[in-house]
N, C-alpha and C positions, 0 to 999 in steps of 0.2 A: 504494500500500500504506500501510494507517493504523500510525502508529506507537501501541502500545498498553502501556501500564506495568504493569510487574508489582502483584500488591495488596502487596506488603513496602513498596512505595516510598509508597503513597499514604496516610500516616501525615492524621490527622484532626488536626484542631488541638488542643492542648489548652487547655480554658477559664482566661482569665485570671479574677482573685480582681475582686470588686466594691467596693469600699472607698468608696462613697458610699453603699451601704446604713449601714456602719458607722460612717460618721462623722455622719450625718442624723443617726442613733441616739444617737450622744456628744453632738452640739448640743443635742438635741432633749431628753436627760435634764439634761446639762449647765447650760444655758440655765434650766429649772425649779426643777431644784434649788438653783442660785445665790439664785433671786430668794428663796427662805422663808428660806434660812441664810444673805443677805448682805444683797443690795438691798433687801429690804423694812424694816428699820433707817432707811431715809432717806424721809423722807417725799415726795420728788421722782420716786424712782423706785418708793415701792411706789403711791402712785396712778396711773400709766402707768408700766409698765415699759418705760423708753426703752432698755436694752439687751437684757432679758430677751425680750422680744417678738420681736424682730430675731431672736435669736437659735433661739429656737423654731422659729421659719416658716422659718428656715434648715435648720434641721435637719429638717424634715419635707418640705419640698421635694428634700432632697440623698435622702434615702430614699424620694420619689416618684422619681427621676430614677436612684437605683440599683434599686427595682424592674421598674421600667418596661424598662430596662436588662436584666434577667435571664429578662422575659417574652419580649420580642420577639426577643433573639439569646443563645438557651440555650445554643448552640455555642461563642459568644464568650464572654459570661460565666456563672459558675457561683455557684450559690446561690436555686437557685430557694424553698430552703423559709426556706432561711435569710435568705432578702431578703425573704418573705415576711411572715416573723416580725417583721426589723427596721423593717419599712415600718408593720404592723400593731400595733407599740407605738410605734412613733411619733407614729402617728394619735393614738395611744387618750392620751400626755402631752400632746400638740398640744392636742384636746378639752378633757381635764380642768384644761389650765393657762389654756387662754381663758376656759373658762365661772367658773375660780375668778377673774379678774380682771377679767372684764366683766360678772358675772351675780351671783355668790352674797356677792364683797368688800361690793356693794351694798344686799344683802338684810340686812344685821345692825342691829337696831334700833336709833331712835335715843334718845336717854337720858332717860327725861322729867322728872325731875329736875334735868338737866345747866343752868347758866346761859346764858343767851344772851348773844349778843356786844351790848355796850354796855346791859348792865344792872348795878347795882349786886351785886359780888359778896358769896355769905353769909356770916356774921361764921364767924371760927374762930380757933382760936389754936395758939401755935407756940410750943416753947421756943427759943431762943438761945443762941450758942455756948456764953453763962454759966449756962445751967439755967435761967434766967428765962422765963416765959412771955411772951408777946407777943400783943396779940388786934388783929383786924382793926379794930374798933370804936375802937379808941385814937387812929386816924389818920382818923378821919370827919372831914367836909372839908378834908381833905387830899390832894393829886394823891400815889396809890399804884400801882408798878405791878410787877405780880403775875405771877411770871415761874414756870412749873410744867417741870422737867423732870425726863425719865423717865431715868433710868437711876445711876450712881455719879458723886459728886464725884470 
């Protein structure tokens, strides 16, 4: 004689939450957004972004990996539309942060005007802490060396 269970007992699992869609998702904006409001400031990391990158491909892998996840065992986890979402903007930062640091950074023209390195720079002049002007021309054969940075004393 089969022993047979009643249907009260035979409770269905309930889907646990997916939290590698979510966090792909946080890397994945995280990561991008860092690099235009931080890293790009340094000249080291906005020509390759040596953490921003990483971070990216992390994030879009962790939301391959919670998709993939919600496709194959809907039973187990839960968030089918919602994993679908966070998978599908992840792609779409993933994309638009490669092609803006491997494709378009490159595309901006370049100066034709601008001097070349190891030629005689053009003359200009510059006042001094004292209100005095100062011209390039004043120091001709003289070793001068012309330091340009951007931002505040």
């Amino acid at each position: 004689m089969s022993h047979v269970m009643p249907p009260t007992s035979m409770k269905k699992p309930r889907p646990r939450p997916n939290p590698a869609v979510w966090l792909g998702l946080i890397f994945s904006i995280g990561g991008a957004l860092s690099y235009f409001m931080y890293f790009a400031r340094f000249p080291e990391l906005r020509d390759f972004p040596w953490i921003n990158l990483p971070l990216v491909l992390l994030g879009f892998a962790l939301s391959t990996i919670g998709f993939r996840r919600t496709i194959k065992h809907p039973l187990i986890y839960r968030g089918r539309i919602s994993g679908a979402f966070g998978f599908v903007l992840s792609l779409i930062i993933t994309v638009f942060f490669n092609a803006y640091i491997f494709y378009f950074s490159y595309q901006l023209p370049a100066s034709p005007d601008a001097p070349q390195v190891m030629t005689p720079a053009p003359d200009f002049a510059l006042t001094n802490q004292r209100g005095h002007p100062v011209r390039l021309r004043d120091y001709r054969g003289k070793k001068v060396v012309l330091v340009f940075y951007r931002g505040f004393w």
